[in-house]
N, C-alpha and C positions, 0 to 999 in steps of 0.2 A: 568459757574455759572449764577445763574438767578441775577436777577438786585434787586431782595428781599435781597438775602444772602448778595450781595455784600454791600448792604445797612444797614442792620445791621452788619458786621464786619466795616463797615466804622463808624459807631456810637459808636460802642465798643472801636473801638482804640481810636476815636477825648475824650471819656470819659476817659479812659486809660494814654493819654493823659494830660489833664484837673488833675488827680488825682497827676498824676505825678507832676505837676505844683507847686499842693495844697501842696505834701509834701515838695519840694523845696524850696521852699516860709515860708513854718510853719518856718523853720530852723534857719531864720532869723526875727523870733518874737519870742522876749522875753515872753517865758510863763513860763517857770520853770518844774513840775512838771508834768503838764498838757500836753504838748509839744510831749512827749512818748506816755500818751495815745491819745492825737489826730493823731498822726501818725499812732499808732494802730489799731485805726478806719476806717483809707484813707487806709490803708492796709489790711483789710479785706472785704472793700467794691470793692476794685481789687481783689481780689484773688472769690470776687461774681459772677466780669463781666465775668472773665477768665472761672468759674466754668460753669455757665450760656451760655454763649455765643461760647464760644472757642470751651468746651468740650463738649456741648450740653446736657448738664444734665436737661435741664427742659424738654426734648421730649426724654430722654432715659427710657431704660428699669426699672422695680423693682428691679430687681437686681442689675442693676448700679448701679441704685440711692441708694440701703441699702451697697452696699461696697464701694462706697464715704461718705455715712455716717458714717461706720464701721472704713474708716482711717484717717477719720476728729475726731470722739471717739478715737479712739487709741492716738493721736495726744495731745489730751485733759488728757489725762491720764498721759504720757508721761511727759507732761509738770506739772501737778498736782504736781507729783511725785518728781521732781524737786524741785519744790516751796517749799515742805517737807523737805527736805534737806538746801533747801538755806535760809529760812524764821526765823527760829529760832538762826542763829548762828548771834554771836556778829560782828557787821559789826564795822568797824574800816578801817578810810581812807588809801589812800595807801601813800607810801611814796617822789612819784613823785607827790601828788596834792598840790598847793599853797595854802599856810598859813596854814599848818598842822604840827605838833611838837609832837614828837614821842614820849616824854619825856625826861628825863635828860641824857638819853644815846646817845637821837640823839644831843642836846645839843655838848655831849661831842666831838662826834666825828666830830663835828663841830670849835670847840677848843674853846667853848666860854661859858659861865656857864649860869645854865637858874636865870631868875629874882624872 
């Protein structure tokens, strides 16, 4: 290996690294909602190095490059699809989360009557 290569995968990891950190870290700051999508973010800007660096897509072929785009689209669709499904139905907490009360059934079976 030339002392270039080695030098950029040694930047890639220390960043790789570094990312890893950011999300370990987010974990334990209260952000709420935000929290998913910044992890979102720190994980897709690894999945950039990885794409870039690792697998060498910035000096690959056209045709690499259109069927890493082809299953990164797929990917996208995929998950579209999903959203389709998941997005409209009536979300209703589960029955293991704290301070949720199922109604007068869970109530009951609790043996104590609701207020």
């Amino acid at each position: 290996m030339t002392r270039n290569i080695v030098w950029h995968n040694t930047v890639a990891w220390l960043a790789l690294l570094a990312l890893l950190a950011l999300t370990c870290g987010s974990a334990f700051v209260p952000l709420g909602a935000w929290n998913a999508a910044i992890n979102m973010g720190i994980a897709a800007i690894k999945a950039l190095v990885v794409l870039i660096v690792f697998m060498k897509l910035g000096r690959a072929a056209t045709t690499v490059r259109l069927a890493a785009l082809l299953a990164i689209a797929t990917l996208a669709l995929l998950a579209g699809l999903t959203l389709t499904d998941f997005v409209p139905r009536d979300h209703q907490p589960g029955g293991w989360q704290v301070g949720t009360d199922r109604g007068p059934a869970d109530a009951a079976d609790r043996g104590r009557t609701k207020p």
